[in-house]
C-alpha angles and dihedrals in degrees: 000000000000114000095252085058107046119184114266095233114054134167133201142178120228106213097259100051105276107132116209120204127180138175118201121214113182100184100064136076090223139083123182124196128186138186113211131191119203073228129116142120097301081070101065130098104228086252086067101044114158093009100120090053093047085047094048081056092049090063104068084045098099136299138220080274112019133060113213092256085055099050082052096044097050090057093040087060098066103038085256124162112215122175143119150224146220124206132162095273110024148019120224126195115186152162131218118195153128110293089244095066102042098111086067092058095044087051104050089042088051088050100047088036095053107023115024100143092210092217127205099241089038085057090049097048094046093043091067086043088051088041087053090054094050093062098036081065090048090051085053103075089177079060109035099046086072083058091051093046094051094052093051104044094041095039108203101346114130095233076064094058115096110257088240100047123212146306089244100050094035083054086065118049119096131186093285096047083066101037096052086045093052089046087047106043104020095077129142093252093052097054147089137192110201122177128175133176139040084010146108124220094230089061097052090047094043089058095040090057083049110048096026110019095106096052107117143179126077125244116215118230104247092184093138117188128328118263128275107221125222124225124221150069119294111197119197107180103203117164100256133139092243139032116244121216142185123174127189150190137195110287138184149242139308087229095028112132086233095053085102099050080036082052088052096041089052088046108056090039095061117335104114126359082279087070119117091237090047104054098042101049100030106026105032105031101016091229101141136010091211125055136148143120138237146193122227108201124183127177088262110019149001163159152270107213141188139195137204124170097195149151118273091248096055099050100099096049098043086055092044079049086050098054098036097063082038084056092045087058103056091048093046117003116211124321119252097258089048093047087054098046095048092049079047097061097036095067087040087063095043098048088046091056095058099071104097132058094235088054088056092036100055083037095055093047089044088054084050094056107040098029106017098229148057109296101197120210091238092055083047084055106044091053089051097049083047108061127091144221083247085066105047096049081057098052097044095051094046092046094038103060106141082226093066105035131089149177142217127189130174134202138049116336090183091207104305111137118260120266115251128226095215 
C-alpha cells in the first residue's frame, strides 16, 4: 500500500501497551469505539464470581464529573449508543454513533473508564439490578440450561462459572473489592481501543495518546490451564412444560487450524432449518419447535454444543437422534452438495455481518485478542473454501468420542427414564 492508500485495517501500540485498531469505512454515517479489557469471568477466583459484570454495570453509575442521568443525557443527545459487554475472556464498553458527534462519545468512554467514582449508594442500587438479572436468567430455562451445562462439564473451571455470578458471591462485593480488581486487571497491557467506521486511524490514535496515554502498571494473565470435561448426564428437575437440553462434546479453540472444518460441522448439525438436526427433529418427527448447535470457543478450550427444547416423553429419542447423525459424521462427513451449501452460507453470514460499523468494529478487536493481528474476510473465505470432507470426518471422529460428551436438561422428566450417552 502507497501512503496515499493506507490499508483499511491498521493497528498501532501506544507507548505503555494499549493497541489501537481501527477500520475505515468511508462510505457509512456511523462510527463505533470501543474500549476492550482481556478481562472477563475466566479470570475470577470463585470468591469473585460475577465481579467483572457488576463492575461493567458500575461503570455507567456516575463519575468525578458526571451523575449517572448525565452520563445518560449527554448520549441520548446525540442519538449515541453507549453500552457494554461482558464475555469469558473480555469486557468491552463502547459508542455507536454519526461521525459528527464522535467527540461526545469519546468523551464520555475516556470519563466512566477513568474516573467512575464507584460509589457506595450507586453499588447498592446496582446490586439489586445484577441480582434481578441472575434470576431473569434463571426464569429462562432456554437460557439457563447452557449455565447448567457449563458447570457441569467443566466442573469447577472459571470459563464454567455464569458470567453474572451468583447471588451468593454479587451480595458480597463492596467499594474496595472494585477498586483493587480494576487496579489489578485494567491495565494498559491488558486493553484495546478499536474503532470502525466514518473514522481515520490518526484520529483514534490521536485521541487514545491523549486521553490514556499516561495509564501505567502491567496485569498479569491469569488464564491457568484449560478445562478437563466430564463426561455424563445432570438432571434439574424444575416444574416447567418442556425439558430443556443441551448436549456437548469436546471443542476447540478459538485459534485451532480445524476450527473451519469445526465452523462447517456445527453448521450443518444445527446452524439454519437446512441444517441435518433440524430437519430431522423438527421437520421430519415434530419433536421440538427449537433446534440448533454452537460452537463455544475460548483462547485455550471449548465446546460443541447442542440444544432441544422437547416434551418428557421425547427426551431419550431426540438425544439417540442427536448421537446417530453424530455417529454418521464421523463415518461420512457431509456430501458434496451439502459440503458446498453449508460453505456457502458460511460466507453468506459472514459477509452479511459485516455490514455495520459496530460488527467491524467488535471483529477487528476480537482478531486482536485471539490472533494478534488483522484476520481479513478474504483470507476467512479462502480457508473455508478450502477445507475438505477428509477434514471434517477428523475432526468429527476425534471431537465426537461418547467418553468425553454430556448432557444437561432441565425441567420435569416425569418419570421417563434418562437418556444415555453410549
Amino acid at each position: 500500500m502507497s501512503a496515499t492508500n493506507p490499508p483499511l485495517v491498521q493497528r498501532a501500540q501506544l507507548a505503555n501497551g494499549i493497541r489501537v485498531v481501527t477500520e475505515e469505512m468511508p462510505g457509512i454515517p456511523s462510527v463505533t469505539v470501543g474500549l476492550w479489557v482481556e478481562n472477563g469471568s475466566r479470570h475470577e477466583r470463585p470468591e469473585q464470581a460475577g465481579i467483572s459484570h457488576f463492575l461493567e454495570h458500575l461503570f455507567f453509575k456516575g463519575t468525578e464529573r458526571r451523575s449517572a442521568a448525565q452520563i445518560a443525557e449527554e448520549a441520548d443527545a446525540v442519538g449515541a449508543v453507549l453500552n457494554a459487554f461482558t464475555g469469558k475472556e473480555y469486557t468491552c464498553y463502547y459508542a455507536k454513533v454519526l461521525r459528527e458527534h464522535l467527540p461526545v462519545v469519546q468523551e464520555l468512554l475516556a470519563d466512566i473508564f477513568l474516573h467512575s467514582r464507584f460509589d457506595p449508594e450507586e453499588i447498592e442500587r446496582e446490586r439489586s439490578v445484577v441480582l434481578q438479572e441472575i434470576s431473569q436468567v434463571e426464569d429462562t430455562p432456554d437460557d439457563y440450561v447452557h449455565d447448567l451445562f457449563a458447570l457441569r462439564y467443566w466442573p469447577g473451571h472459571p470459563l464454567s462459572f455464569p458470567v453474572c455470578g451468583t447471588a451468593e458471591t454479587v451480595s458480597r462485593f463492596g467499594q474496595e473489592d472494585f477498586l483493587s480488581f480494576v487496579r489489578a486487571r485494567y491495565r494498559p497491557n491488558r486493553m484495546i481501543i478499536a474503532a470502525a467506521g466514518n473514522v481515520q486511524h490518526a484520529e483514534i490514535m490521536a485521541w487514545a495518546e491523549r486521553a490514556f496515554g499516561t495509564l501505567d502498571g502491567e496485569a498479569t494473565n491469569p488464564n491457568g490451564e484449560p478445562p478437563r470435561p466430564a463426561q455424563g448426564v445432570h438432571y434439574v428437575e424444575k416444574q416447567l412444560e418442556q425439558v430443556h437440553l443441551c448436549l456437548g462434546t469436546p471443542g476447540i479453540p478459538q485459534t485451532a487450524a480445524e476450527r473451519y472444518a469445526g465452523y462447517l460441522l456445527s453448521t450443518a448439525l444445527g446452524g439454519g432449518m437446512s441444517s441435518r438436526l433440524f430437519q430431522e427433529i423438527r421437520e421430519r418427527r415434530g419433536r421440538a419447535y427449537s433446534v440448533y448447535s454452537f460452537l463455544s470457543s475460548y483462547s485455550d478450550a471449548g465446546y460443541l454444543g447442542i440444544y432441544v427444547g422437547t416434551s418428557a416423553e421425547w427426551v431419550a429419542e431426540v438425544v439417540e437422534i442427536i448421537l446417530a447423525e453424530l455417529r454418521k459424521l464421523q463415518r461420512d462427513g457431509l456430501q458434496p452438495n451439502e459440503l458446498q451449501r453449508v460453505k456457502n452460507q458460511m460466507k453468506g453470514n459472514l459477509l452479511l455481518g459485516l455490514e455495520t460499523s459496530d460488527n467491524r468494529m467488535t471483529r477487528i478487536a476480537r482478531n486482536e485478542i485471539f490472533f494478534g493481528r488483522d484476520v481479513p474476510a478474504e483470507e476467512i473465505s479462502a480457508r473455508i473454501d478450502a477445507t475438505t470432507n477428509d477434514e471434517i470426518i477428523a475432526l468429527a471422529k476425534r471431537l465426537f468420542d461418547p467418553s468425553a460428551m454430556a448432557v444437561a436438561l432441565l425441567g420435569d422428566m416425569k418419570g421417563h427414564p434418562l437418556p444415555s450417552l453410549s
